[in-house]
KOLZA-157328 format. One record per residue (C-alpha): x, y negated, z. Coordinates in steps of 0.2 Angstrom, whole numbers, plus 5000, padded with zeros to 4 digits. Layout:
<nodes>
node xx: X, yy: Y, zz: Z .
...
</nodes>
This chain:
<nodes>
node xx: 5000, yy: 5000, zz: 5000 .
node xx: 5007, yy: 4982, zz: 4994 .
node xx: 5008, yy: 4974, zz: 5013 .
node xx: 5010, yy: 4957, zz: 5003 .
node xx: 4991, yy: 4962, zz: 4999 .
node xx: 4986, yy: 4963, zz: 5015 .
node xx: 4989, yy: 4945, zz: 5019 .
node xx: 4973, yy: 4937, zz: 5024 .
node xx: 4976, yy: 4927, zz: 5037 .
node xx: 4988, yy: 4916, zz: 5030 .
node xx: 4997, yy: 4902, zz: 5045 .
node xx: 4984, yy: 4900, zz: 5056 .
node xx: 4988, yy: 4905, zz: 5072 .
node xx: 4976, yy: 4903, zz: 5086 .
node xx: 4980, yy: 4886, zz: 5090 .
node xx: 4975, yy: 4881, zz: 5073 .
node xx: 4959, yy: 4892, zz: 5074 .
node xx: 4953, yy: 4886, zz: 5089 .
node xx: 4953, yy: 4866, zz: 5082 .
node xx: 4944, yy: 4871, zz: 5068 .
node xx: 4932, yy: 4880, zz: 5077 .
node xx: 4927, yy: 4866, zz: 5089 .
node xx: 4930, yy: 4853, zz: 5072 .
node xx: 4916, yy: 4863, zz: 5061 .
node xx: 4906, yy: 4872, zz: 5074 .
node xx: 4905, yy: 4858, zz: 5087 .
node xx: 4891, yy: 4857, zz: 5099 .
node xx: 4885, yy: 4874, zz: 5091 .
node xx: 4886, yy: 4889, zz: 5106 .
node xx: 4901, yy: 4898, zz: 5107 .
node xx: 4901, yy: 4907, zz: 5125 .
node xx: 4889, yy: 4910, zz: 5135 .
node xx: 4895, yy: 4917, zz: 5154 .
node xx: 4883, yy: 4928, zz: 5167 .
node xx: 4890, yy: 4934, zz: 5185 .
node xx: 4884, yy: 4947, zz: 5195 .
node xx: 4873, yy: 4937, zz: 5204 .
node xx: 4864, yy: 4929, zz: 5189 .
node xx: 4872, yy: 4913, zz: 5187 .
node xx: 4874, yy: 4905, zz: 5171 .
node xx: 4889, yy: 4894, zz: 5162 .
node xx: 4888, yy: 4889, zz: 5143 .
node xx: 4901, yy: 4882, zz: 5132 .
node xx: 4900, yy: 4874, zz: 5113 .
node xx: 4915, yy: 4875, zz: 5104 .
node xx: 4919, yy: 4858, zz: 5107 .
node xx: 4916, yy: 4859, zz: 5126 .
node xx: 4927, yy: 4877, zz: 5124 .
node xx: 4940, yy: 4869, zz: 5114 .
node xx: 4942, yy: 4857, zz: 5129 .
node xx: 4943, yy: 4869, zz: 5141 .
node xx: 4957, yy: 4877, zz: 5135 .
node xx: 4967, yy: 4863, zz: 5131 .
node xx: 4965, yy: 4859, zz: 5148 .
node xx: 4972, yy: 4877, zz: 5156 .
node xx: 4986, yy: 4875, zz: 5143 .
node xx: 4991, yy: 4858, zz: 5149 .
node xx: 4989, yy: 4866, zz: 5167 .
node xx: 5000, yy: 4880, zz: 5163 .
node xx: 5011, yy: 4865, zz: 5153 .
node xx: 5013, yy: 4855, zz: 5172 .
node xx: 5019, yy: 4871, zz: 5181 .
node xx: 5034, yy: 4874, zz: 5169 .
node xx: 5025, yy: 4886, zz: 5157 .
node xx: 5033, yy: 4887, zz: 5139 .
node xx: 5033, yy: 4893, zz: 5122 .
node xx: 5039, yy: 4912, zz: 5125 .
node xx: 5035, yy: 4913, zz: 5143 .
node xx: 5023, yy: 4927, zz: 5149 .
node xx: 5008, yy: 4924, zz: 5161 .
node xx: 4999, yy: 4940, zz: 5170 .
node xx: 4980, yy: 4936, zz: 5171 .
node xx: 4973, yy: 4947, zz: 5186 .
node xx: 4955, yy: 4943, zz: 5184 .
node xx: 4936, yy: 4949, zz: 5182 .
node xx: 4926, yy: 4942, zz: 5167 .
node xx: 4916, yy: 4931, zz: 5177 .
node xx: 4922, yy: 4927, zz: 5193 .
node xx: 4908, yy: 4927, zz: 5207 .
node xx: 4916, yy: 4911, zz: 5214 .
node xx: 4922, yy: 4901, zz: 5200 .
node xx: 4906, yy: 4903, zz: 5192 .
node xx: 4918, yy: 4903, zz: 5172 .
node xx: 4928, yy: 4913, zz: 5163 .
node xx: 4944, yy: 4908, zz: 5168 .
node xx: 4951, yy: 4923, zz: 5158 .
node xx: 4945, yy: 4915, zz: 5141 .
node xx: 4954, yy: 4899, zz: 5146 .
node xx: 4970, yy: 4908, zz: 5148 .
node xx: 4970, yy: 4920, zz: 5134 .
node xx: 4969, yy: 4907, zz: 5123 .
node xx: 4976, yy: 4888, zz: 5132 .
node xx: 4992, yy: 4902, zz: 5133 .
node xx: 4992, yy: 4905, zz: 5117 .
node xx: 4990, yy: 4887, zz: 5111 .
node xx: 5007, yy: 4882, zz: 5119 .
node xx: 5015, yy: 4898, zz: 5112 .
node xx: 5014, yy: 4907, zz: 5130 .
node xx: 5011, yy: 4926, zz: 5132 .
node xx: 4996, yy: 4933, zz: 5140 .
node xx: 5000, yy: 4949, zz: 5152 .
node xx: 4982, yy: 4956, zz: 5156 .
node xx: 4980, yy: 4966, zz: 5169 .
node xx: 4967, yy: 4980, zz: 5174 .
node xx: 4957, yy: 4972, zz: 5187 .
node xx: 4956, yy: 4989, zz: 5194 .
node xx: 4973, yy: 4995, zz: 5198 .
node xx: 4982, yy: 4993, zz: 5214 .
node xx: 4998, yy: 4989, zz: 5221 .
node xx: 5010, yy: 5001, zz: 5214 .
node xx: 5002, yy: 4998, zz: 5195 .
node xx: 4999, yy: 4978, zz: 5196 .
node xx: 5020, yy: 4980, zz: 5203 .
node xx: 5024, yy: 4990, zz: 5187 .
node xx: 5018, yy: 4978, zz: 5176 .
node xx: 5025, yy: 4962, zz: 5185 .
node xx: 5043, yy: 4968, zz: 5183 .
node xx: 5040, yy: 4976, zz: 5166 .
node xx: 5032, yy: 4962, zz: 5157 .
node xx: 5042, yy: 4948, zz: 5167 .
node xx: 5030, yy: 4938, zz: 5170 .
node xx: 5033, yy: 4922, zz: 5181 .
node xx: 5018, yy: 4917, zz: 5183 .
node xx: 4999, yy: 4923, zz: 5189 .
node xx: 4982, yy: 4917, zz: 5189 .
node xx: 4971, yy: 4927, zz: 5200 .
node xx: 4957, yy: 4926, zz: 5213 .
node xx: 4956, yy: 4930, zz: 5231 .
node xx: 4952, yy: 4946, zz: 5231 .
node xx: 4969, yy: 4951, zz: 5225 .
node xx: 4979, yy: 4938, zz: 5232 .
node xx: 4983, yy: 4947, zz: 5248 .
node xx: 4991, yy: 4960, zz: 5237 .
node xx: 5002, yy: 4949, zz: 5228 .
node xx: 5007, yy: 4940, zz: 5241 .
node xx: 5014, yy: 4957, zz: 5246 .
node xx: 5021, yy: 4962, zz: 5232 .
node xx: 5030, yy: 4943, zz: 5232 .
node xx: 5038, yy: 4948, zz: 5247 .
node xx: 5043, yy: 4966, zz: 5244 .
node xx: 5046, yy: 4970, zz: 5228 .
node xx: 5058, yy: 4963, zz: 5215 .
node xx: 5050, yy: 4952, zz: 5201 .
node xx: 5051, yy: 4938, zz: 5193 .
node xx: 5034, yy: 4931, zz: 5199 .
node xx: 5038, yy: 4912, zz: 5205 .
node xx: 5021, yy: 4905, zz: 5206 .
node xx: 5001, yy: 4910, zz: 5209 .
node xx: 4987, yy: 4901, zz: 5203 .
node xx: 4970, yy: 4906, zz: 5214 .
node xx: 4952, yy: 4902, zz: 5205 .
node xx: 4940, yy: 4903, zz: 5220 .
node xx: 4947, yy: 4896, zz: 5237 .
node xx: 4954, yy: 4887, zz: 5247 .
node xx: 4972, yy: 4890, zz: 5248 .
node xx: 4983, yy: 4896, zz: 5261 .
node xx: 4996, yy: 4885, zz: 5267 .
node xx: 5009, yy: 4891, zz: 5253 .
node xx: 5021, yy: 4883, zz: 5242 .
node xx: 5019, yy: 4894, zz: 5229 .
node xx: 5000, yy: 4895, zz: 5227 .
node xx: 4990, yy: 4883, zz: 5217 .
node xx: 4971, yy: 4879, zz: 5213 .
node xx: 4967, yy: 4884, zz: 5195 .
node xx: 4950, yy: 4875, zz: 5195 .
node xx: 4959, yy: 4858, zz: 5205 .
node xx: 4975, yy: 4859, zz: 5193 .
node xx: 4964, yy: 4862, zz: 5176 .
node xx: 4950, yy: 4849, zz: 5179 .
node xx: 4965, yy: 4837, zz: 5182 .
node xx: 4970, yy: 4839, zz: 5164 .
node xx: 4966, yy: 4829, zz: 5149 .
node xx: 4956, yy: 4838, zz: 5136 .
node xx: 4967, yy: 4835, zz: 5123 .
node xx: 4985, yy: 4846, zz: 5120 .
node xx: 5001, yy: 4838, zz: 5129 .
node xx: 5011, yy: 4851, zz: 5122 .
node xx: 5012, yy: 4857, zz: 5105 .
node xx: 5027, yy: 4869, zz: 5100 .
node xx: 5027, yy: 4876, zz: 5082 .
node xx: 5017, yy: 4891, zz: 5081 .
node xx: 5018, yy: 4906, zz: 5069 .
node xx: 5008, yy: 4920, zz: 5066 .
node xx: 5021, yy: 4933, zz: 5068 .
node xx: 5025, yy: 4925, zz: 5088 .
node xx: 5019, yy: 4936, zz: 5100 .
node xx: 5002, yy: 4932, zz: 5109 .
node xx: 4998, yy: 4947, zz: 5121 .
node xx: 5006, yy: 4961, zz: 5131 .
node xx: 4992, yy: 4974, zz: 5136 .
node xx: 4997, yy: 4990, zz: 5145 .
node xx: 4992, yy: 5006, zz: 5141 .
node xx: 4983, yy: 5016, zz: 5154 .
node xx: 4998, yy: 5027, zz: 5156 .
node xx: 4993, yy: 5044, zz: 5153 .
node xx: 5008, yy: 5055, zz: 5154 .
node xx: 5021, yy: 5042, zz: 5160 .
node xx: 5022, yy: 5024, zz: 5164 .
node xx: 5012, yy: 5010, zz: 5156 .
node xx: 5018, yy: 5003, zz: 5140 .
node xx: 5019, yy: 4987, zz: 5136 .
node xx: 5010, yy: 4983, zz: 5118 .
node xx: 5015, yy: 4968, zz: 5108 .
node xx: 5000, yy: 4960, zz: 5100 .
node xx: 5004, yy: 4945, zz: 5090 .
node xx: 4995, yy: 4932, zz: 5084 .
node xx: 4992, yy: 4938, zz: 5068 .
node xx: 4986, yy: 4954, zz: 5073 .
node xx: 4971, yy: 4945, zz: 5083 .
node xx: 4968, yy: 4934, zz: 5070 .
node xx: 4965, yy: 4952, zz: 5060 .
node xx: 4955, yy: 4959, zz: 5073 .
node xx: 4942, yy: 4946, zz: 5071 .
node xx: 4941, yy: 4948, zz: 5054 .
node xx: 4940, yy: 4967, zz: 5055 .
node xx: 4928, yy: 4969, zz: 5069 .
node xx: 4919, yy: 4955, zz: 5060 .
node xx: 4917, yy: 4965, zz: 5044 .
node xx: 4913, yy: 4981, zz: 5052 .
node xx: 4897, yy: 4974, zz: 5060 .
node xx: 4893, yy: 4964, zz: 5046 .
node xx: 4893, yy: 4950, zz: 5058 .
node xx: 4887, yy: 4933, zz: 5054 .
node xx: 4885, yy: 4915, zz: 5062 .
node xx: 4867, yy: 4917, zz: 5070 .
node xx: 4872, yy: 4931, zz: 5077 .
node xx: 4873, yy: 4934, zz: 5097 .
node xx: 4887, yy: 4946, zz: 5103 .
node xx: 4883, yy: 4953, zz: 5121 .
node xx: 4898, yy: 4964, zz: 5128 .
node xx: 4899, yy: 4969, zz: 5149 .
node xx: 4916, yy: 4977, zz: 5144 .
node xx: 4931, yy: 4970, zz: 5155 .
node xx: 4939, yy: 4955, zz: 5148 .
node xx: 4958, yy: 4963, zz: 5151 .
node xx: 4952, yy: 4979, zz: 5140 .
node xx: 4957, yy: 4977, zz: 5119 .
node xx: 4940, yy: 4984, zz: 5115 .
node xx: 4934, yy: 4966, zz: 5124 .
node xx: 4946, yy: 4956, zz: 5116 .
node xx: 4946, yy: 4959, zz: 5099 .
node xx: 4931, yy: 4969, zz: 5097 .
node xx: 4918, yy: 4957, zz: 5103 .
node xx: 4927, yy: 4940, zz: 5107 .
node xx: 4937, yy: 4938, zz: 5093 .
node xx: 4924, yy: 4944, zz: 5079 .
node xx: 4912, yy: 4933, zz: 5087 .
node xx: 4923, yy: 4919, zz: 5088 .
node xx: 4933, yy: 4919, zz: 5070 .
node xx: 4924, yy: 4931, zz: 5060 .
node xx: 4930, yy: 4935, zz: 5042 .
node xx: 4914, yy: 4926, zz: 5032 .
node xx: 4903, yy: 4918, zz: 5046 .
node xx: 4915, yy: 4913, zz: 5060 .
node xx: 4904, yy: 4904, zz: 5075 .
node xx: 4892, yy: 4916, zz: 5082 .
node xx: 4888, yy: 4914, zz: 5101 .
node xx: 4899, yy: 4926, zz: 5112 .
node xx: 4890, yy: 4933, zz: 5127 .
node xx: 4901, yy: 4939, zz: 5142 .
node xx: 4892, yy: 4947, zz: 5157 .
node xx: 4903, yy: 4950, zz: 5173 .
node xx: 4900, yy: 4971, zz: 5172 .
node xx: 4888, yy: 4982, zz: 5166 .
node xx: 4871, yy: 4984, zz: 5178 .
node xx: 4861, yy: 5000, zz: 5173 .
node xx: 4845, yy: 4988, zz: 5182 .
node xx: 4851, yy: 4972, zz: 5172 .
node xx: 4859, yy: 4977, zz: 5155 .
node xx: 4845, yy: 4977, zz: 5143 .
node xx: 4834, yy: 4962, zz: 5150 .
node xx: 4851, yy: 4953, zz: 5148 .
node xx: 4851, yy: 4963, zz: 5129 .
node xx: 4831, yy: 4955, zz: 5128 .
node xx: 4834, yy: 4937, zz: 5136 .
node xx: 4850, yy: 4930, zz: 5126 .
node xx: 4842, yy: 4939, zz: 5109 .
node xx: 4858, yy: 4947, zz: 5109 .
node xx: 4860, yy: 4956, zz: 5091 .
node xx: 4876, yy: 4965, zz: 5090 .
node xx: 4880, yy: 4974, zz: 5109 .
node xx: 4892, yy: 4988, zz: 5110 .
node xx: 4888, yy: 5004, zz: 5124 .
node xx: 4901, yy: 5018, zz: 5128 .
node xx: 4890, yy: 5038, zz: 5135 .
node xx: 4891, yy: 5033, zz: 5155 .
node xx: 4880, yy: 5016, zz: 5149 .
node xx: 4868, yy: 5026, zz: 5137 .
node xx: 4865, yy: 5041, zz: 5148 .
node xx: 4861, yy: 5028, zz: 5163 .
node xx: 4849, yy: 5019, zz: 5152 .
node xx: 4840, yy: 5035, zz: 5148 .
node xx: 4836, yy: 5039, zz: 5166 .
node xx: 4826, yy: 5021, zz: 5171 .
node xx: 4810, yy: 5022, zz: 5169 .
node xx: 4802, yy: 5019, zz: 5152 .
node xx: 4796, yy: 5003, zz: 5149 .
node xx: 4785, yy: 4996, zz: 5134 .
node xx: 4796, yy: 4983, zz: 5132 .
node xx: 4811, yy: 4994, zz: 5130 .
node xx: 4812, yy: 4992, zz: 5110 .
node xx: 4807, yy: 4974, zz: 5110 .
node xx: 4824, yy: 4966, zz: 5107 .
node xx: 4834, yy: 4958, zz: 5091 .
node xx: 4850, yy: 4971, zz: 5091 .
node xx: 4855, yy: 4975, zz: 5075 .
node xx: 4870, yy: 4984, zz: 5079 .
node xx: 4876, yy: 4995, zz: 5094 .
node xx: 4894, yy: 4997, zz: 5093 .
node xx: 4898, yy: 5015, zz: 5101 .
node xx: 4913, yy: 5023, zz: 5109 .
node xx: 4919, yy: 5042, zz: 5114 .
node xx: 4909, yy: 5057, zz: 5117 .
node xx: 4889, yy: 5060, zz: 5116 .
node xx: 4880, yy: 5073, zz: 5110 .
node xx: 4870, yy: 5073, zz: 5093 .
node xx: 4853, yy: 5075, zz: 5106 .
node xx: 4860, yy: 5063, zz: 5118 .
node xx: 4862, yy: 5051, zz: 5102 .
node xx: 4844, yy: 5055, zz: 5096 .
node xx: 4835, yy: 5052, zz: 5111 .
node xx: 4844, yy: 5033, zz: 5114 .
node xx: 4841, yy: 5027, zz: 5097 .
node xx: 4822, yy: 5033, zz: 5097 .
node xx: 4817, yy: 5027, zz: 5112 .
node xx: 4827, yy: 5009, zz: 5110 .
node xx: 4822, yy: 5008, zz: 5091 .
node xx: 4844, yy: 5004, zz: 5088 .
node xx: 4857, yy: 5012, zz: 5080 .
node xx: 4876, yy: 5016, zz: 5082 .
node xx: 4890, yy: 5012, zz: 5074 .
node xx: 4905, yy: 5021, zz: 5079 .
node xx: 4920, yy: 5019, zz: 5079 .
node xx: 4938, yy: 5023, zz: 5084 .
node xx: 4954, yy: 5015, zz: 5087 .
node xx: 4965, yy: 5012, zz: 5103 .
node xx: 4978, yy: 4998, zz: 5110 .
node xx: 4990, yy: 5000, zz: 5098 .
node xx: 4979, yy: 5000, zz: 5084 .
node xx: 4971, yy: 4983, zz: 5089 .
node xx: 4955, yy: 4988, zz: 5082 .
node xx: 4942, yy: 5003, zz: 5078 .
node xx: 4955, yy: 5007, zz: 5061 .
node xx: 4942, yy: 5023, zz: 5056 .
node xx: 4924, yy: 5020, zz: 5058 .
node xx: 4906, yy: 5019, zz: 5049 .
node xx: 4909, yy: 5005, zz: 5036 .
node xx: 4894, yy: 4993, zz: 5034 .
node xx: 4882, yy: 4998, zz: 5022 .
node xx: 4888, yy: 5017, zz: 5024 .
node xx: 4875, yy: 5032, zz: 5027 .
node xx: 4879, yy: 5038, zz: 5045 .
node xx: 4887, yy: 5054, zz: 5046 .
node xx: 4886, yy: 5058, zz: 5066 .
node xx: 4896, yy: 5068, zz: 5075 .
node xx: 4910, yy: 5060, zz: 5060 .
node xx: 4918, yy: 5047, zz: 5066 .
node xx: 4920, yy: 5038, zz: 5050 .
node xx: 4932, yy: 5033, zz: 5036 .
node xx: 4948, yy: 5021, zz: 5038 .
node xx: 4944, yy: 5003, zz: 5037 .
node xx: 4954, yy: 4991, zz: 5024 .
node xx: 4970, yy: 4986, zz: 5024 .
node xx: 4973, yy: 5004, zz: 5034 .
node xx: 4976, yy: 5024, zz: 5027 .
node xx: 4975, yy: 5039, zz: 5038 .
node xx: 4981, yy: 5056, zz: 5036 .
node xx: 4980, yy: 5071, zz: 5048 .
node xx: 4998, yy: 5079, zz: 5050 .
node xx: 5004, yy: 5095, zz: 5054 .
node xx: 5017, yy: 5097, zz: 5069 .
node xx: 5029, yy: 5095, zz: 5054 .
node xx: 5024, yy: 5077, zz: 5050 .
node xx: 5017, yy: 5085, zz: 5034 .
node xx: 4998, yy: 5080, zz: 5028 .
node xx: 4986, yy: 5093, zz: 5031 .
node xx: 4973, yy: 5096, zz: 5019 .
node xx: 4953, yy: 5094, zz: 5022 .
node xx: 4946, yy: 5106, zz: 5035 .
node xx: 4963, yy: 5108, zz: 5046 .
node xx: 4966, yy: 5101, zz: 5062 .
node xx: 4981, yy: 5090, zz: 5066 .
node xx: 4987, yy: 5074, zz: 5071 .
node xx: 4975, yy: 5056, zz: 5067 .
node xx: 4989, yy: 5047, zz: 5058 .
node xx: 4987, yy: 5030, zz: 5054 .
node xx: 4997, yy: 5016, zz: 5041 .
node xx: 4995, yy: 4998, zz: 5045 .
node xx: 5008, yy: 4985, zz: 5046 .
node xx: 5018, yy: 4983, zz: 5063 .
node xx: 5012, yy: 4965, zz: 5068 .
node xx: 4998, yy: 4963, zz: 5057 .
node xx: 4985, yy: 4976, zz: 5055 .
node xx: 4994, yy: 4988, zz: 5070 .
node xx: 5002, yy: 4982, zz: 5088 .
node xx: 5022, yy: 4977, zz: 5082 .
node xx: 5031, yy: 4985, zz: 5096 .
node xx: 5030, yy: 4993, zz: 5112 .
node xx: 5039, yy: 4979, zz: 5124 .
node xx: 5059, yy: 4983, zz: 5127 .
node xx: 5057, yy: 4999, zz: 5125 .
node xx: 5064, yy: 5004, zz: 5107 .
node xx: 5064, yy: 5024, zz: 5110 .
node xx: 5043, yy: 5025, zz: 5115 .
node xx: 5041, yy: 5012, zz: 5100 .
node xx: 5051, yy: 5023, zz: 5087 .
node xx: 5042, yy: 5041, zz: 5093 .
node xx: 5025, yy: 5033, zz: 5087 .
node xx: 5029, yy: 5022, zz: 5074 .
node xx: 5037, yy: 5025, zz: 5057 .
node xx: 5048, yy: 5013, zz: 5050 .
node xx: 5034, yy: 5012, zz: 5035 .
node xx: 5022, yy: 5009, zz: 5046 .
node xx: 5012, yy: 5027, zz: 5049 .
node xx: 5006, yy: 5026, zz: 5069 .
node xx: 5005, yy: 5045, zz: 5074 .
node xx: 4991, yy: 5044, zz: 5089 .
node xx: 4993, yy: 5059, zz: 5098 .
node xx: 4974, yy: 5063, zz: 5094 .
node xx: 4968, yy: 5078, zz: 5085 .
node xx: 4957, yy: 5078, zz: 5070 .
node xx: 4951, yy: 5085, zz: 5054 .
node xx: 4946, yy: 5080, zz: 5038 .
node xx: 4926, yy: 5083, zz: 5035 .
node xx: 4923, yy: 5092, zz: 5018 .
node xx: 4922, yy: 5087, zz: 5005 .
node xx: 4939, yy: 5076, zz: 5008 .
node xx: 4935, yy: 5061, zz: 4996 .
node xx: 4924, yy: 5054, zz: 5009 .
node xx: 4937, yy: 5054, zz: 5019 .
node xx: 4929, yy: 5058, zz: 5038 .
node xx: 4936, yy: 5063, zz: 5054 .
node xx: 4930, yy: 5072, zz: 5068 .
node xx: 4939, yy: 5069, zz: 5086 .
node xx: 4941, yy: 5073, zz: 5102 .
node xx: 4954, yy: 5068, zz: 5113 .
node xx: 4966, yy: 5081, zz: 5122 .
node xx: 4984, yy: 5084, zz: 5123 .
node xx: 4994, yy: 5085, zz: 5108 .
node xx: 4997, yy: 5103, zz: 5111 .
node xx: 4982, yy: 5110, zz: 5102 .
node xx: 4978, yy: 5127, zz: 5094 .
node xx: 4960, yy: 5132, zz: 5084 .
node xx: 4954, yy: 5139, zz: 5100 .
node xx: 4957, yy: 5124, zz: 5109 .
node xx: 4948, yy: 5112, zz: 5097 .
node xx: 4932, yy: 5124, zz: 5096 .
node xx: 4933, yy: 5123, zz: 5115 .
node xx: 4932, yy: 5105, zz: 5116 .
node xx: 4920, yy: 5103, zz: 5104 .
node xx: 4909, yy: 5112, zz: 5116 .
node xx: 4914, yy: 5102, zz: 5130 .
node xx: 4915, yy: 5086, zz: 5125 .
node xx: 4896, yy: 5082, zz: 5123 .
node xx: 4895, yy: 5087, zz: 5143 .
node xx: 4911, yy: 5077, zz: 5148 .
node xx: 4907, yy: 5059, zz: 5156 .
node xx: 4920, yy: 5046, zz: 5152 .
node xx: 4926, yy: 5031, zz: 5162 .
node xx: 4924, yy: 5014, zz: 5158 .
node xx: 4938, yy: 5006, zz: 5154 .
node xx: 4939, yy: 4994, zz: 5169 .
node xx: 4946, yy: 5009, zz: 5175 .
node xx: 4955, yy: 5017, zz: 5160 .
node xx: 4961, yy: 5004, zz: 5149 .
node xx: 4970, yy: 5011, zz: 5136 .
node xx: 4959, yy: 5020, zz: 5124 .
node xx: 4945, yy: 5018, zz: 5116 .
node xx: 4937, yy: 5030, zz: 5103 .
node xx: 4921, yy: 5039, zz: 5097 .
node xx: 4921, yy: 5060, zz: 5096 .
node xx: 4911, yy: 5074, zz: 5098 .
</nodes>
């Protein structure tokens, strides 16, 4: 494939792409914020622009700079705070060239220590709840960590500790600081859910978010009306570049509304769905199967979705009793961190081959390998191998660590998963079925795990962060 080809985005990073956004879009709704205990913060994209010039000015007063790298330790919606202070971070960091380090909101000491030293991060924002960890960690263990920033109390009597909401509202809401800015620099470093080792550091450029909104964009077919509701966590890829950044920069119809709710609520989920008219939501099995026990209602299939993007196992009954009694249908998808997006999927406009997982999305090829690193032909199960380019349309790098980044990806760009697969028959449509599992695999194995999978509950992934995926 002519990588040359696959140059859509052009030079506009995502400093440029939030100016425009908030120059065209203007007073039009861009994020739309719920907690936990129902309370309500909106933002046009003017008023979001603002915001984030604001944070990256804060983080401009406290020494941040181009290159720097920031770890965010925060919910979606902070009960407290009342905003999404992760929103402002993401991208007032990326506007001065800074790096985002999010962390799983979930994970303890030990984990939140990991990432600390491995990302070298020199600066925090995080809220109270989690401050009383870090303040140990501060004093003993090694890090580079000079500085916190708290969103939602008073603050103790500490040199080091700073109010993010008293800092930011201080701020102008135009940009002090303006480095130059390129696709290719580096705008995120998002660990993996270490599965068999320590997390991994995964370098996500600019670029390859830029990509991801046009990519998630295209898969939905989403438009500028639209409302995109999500509950997943913020600090989750699937988050980031599923939902926010299609709904924020899509590929033909950037400037739909983005709804961020604080976490899913079995009770609260689809009268949320119902009362922002949310039209593209996305639901992984533990959300559907706890929708299907609530008591029926008569209202339960009055609602403007269009699309439900879904994730991981569900059996083909499970499927067909959620999308009868909800009137929706699924769009699956798979894909994981280092992937940026869901690269194999239903395409829009596609018939819907459930339990397949769908067909490589553009700009992206996918082959299933033999232990060998040869293709395998249709019906044979092997490794999902997947070609994008490192940077662009696939993460660039795992951070400072060369010897993890070469055992997975080629120097032509062919990203070996680690999941088993198989082409559907006939080839030429090019489907996949999945389930994830070890890469040690045999025939036996896979049969077995296509009989298990439908009964197997999954996480969320507040608590397992690193993949994300559709299979049966």
């Amino acid at each position: 494939m002519d990588r040359g080809a696959m140059d859509i985005i052009g030079g506009q990073h995502l400093r440029q792409m939030w100016d425009d956004l908030a120059d065209v879009y203007g007073h039009k709704t861009a994020l739309i914020c719920e907690s936990s205990s129902g309370v309500v913060n909106r933002y046009s994209y003017l008023e979001l622009n603002q915001e984030i010039n604001r944070t990256a000015n804060l983080f401009y007063t406290l020494g941040i700079r181009k290159g720097d790298k920031v770890a965010l330790h925060l919910d979606n919606c902070p009960i407290h705070a009342i905003i999404s202070e992760f929103i402002f971070c993401w991208f007032g960091l990326a506007k001065i060239g800074a790096i985002m380090v999010p962390i799983n909101a979930r994970l303890l000491r030990e984990e939140s220590t990991w990432i600390l030293q491995n990302s070298q991060a020199c600066l925090l924002v995080t809220s109270a709840q989690f401050y009383p960890m870090y303040q140990q960690i501060q004093q003993e263990d090694a890090s580079q960590l000079r500085h916190i920033c708290l969103t939602d109390m008073a603050l103790p009597a500490d040199d080091g500790v700073s109010s993010f909401t008293q800092l930011k509202n201080q701020q102008p809401a135009t940009l002090c600081y303006a480095p130059p800015l390129s696709t290719d620099d580096t705008a995120e470093i998002l660990f993996t859910s270490g599965t068999t080792s320590r997390p991994k550091g995964v370098v996500i450029t600019h670029y390859n978010l830029r990509f991801a909104g046009y990519y998630s964009a295209w898969q939905c077919a989403l438009r500028d009306d639209d409302i995109y509701l999500t509950v997943m966590p913020a600090f989750h890829i699937d988050c980031q570049c599923t939902a926010a950044m299609a709904a924020f920069s899509g590929c033909l119809h950037a400037g739909a509304t983005f709804v961020l709710v604080e976490k899913y609520s079995v009770r609260a989920f689809w009268g949320q769905v119902q009362k922002y008219r949310a039209t593209v939501t996305e639901c992984i099995p533990m959300m559907i199967r706890t929708l299907m026990v609530q008591p029926p209602s008569v209202n339960d299939r009055q609602h403007c979705l269009r699309e439900v993007m879904f994730y991981l196992n569900l059996s083909e009954q499970e499927k067909d009793a959620f999308c009868e009694r909800f009137g929706v249908r699924l769009l699956t998808s798979y894909g994981m961190t280092e992937t940026i997006v869901g690269i194999i999927g239903d395409r829009p406009g596609d018939k819907r081959r459930w339990p397949s997982i769908g067909r490589a999305g553009f700009c992206y090829e996918a082959e299933i390998r033999d232990d060998h690193n040869r293709p395998l032909p249709a019906g044979e199960i092997g490794e999902i191998c997947i070609k994008g380019v490192p940077g662009k349309t696939i993460f660039k790098e795992y951070f400072l660590n060369p010897k993890a980044t070469a055992k997975v990806l080629e120097a032509d760009g062919w990203l070996h998963t680690g999941d088993p697969g198989r082409y559907r028959i006939p080839r030429r449509r090019g489907l996949f079925l999945f389930r994830r599992s070890p890469l040690q695999y045999d025939q036996t194995r896979w049969r077995e795990c296509l009989l298990r999978g439908a009964r197997k509950y999954h996480r969320h992934p507040s608590q397992n962060s690193g993949y994300r995926g559709c299979g049966y």
